[in-house]
C-alpha positions as CSV (number, residue, x, y, z in Angstrom):
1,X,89.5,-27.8,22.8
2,X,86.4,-28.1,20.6
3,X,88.5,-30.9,18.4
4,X,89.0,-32.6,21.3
5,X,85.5,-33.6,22.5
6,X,85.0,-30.9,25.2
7,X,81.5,-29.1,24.9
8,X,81.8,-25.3,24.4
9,X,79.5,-24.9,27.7
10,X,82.3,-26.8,29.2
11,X,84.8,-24.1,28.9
12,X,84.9,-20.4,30.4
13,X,87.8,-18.2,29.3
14,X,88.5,-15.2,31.1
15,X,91.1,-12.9,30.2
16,X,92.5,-10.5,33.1
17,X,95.4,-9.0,34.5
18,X,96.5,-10.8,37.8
19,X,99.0,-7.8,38.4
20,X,95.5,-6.4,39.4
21,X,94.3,-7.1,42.8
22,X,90.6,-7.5,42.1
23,X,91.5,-10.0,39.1
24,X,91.3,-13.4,42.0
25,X,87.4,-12.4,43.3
26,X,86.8,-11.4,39.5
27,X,88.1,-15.3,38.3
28,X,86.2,-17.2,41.1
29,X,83.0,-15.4,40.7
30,X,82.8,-15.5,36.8
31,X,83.5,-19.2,37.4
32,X,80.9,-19.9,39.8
33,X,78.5,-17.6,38.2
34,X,79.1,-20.0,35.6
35,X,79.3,-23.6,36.9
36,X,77.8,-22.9,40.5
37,X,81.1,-24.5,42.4
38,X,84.7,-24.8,42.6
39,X,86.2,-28.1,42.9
40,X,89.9,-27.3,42.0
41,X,91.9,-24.3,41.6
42,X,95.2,-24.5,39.3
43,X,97.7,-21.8,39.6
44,X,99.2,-21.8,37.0
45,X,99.9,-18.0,35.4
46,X,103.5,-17.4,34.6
47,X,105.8,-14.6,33.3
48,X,109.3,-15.3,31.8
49,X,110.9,-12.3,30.4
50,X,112.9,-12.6,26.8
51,X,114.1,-9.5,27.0
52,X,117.9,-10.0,27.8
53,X,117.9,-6.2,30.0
54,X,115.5,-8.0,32.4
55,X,117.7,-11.1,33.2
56,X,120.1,-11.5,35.9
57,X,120.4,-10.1,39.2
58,X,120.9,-6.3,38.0
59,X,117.8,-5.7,36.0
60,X,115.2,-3.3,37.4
61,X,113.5,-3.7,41.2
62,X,110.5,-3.2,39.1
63,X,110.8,-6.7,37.2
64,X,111.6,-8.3,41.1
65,X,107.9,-6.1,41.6
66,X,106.4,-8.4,38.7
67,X,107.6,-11.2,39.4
68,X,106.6,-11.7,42.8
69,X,103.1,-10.1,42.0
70,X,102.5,-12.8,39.2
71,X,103.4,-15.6,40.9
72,X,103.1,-15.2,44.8
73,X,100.7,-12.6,45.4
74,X,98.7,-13.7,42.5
75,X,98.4,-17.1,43.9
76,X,97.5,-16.1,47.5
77,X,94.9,-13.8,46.3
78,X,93.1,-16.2,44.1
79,X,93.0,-19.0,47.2
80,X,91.7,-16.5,49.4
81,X,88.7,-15.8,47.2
82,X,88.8,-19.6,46.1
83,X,88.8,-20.9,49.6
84,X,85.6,-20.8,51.2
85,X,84.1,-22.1,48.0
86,X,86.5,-25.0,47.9
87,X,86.1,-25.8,51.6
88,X,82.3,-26.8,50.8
89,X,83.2,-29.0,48.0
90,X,86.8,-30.5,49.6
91,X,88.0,-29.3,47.1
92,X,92.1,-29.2,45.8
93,X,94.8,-26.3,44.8
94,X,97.3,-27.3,42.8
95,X,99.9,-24.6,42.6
96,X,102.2,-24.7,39.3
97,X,105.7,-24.1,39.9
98,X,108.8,-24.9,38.4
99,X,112.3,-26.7,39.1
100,X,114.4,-23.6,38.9
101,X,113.2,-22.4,42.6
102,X,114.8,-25.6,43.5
103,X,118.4,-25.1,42.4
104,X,120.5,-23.5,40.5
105,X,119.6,-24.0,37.2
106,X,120.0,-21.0,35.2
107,X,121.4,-17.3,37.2
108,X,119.8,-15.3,34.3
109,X,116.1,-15.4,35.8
110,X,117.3,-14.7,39.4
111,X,114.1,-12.8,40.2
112,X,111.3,-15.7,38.5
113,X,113.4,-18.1,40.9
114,X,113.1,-16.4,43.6
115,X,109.4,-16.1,43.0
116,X,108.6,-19.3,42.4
117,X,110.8,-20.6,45.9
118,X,108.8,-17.9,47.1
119,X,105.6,-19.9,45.8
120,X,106.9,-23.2,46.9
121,X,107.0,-22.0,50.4
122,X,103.2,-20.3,50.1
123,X,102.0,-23.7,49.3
124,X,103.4,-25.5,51.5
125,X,101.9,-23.1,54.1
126,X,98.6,-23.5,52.8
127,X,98.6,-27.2,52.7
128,X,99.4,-26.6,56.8
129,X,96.5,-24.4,56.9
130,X,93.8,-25.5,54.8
131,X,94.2,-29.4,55.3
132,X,92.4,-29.0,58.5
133,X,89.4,-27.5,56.4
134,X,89.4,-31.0,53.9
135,X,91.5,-28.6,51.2
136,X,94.0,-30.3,49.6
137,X,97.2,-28.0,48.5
138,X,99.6,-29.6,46.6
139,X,102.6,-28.0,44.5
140,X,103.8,-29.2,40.4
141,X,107.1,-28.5,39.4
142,X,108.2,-29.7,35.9
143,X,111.2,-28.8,33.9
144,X,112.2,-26.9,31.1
145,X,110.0,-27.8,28.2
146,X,111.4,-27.0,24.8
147,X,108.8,-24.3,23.8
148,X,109.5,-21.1,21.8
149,X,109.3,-18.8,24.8
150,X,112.1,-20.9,27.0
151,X,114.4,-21.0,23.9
152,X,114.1,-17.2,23.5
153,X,114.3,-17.2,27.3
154,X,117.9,-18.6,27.5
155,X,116.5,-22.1,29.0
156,X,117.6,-25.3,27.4
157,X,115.8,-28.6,28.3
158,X,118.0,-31.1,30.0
159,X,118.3,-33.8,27.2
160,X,120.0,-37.3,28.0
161,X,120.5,-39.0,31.0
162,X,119.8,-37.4,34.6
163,X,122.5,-39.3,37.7
């Protein structure tokens, strides 16, 4: 980031666990310890398995546990601890999802597509809600990018023409 003109006070990393409920108040205080408000809050942790035992509709409960964890209960946690802060600056949420909770793109991740249709449904509940406090919630949801973790993954970008 350095090589791109951002200034190192800029920048707070934090590494945690969100499978770990205090991670959220953890992540919102760090950053307004550091930079004394919250204007936005990006959700936008994810966990794709490339182990092929943990794909499909068979593997473990436990992987269905980590799924959801990561990428609903995650995500609710950290806009509860984010929300009072982000009320006072009218702040935004943008929640990260992705196009597989939208159809049926690819059985072998069954439970990360059911998590993130999971999310899609949070946010749109939370845009209901928090509008009416000046919070904008809004939801991304890009495609398969060609990156070494989707290819190990079993995803393949759609290449060519889209009807």
């Amino acid at each position: 980031m350095l090589e791109a003109g951002v200034n190192e006070t800029d920048l707070l990393t934090i590494v945690a666990d969100l499978c770990d409920s205090e991670t959220p108040r953890q992540i919102v205080n760090e950053t307004i310890e550091k930079f004394g408000k919250l204007d936005i809050l990006i959700n936008s942790a994810g966990f794709v398995s490339t182990d092929p035992a943990l794909r499909g509709i068979n593997c473990p409960i436990e992987h269905f546990d980590i799924m959801m964890n990561i990428h609903c209960k995650a995500v609710i946690l950290l806009v509860q601890a984010a929300t009072a802060h982000l009320v006072a600056t009218k702040g935004s949420i943008v929640n990260v999802s992705f196009m597989i909770s939208m159809a049926f793109m690819n059985q072998i991740h069954a439970y990360y597509a059911a998590a993130k249709a999971a999310q899609d449904h949070i946010t749109v509940q939370m845009a209901g809600h928090l509008i009416k406090e000046g919070v904008r919630v809004n939801s991304v949801l890009p495609g398969i990018v060609a990156t070494n973790i989707a290819a190990s993954s079993g995803l393949k970008p759609i290449v060519g023409e889209v009807s």
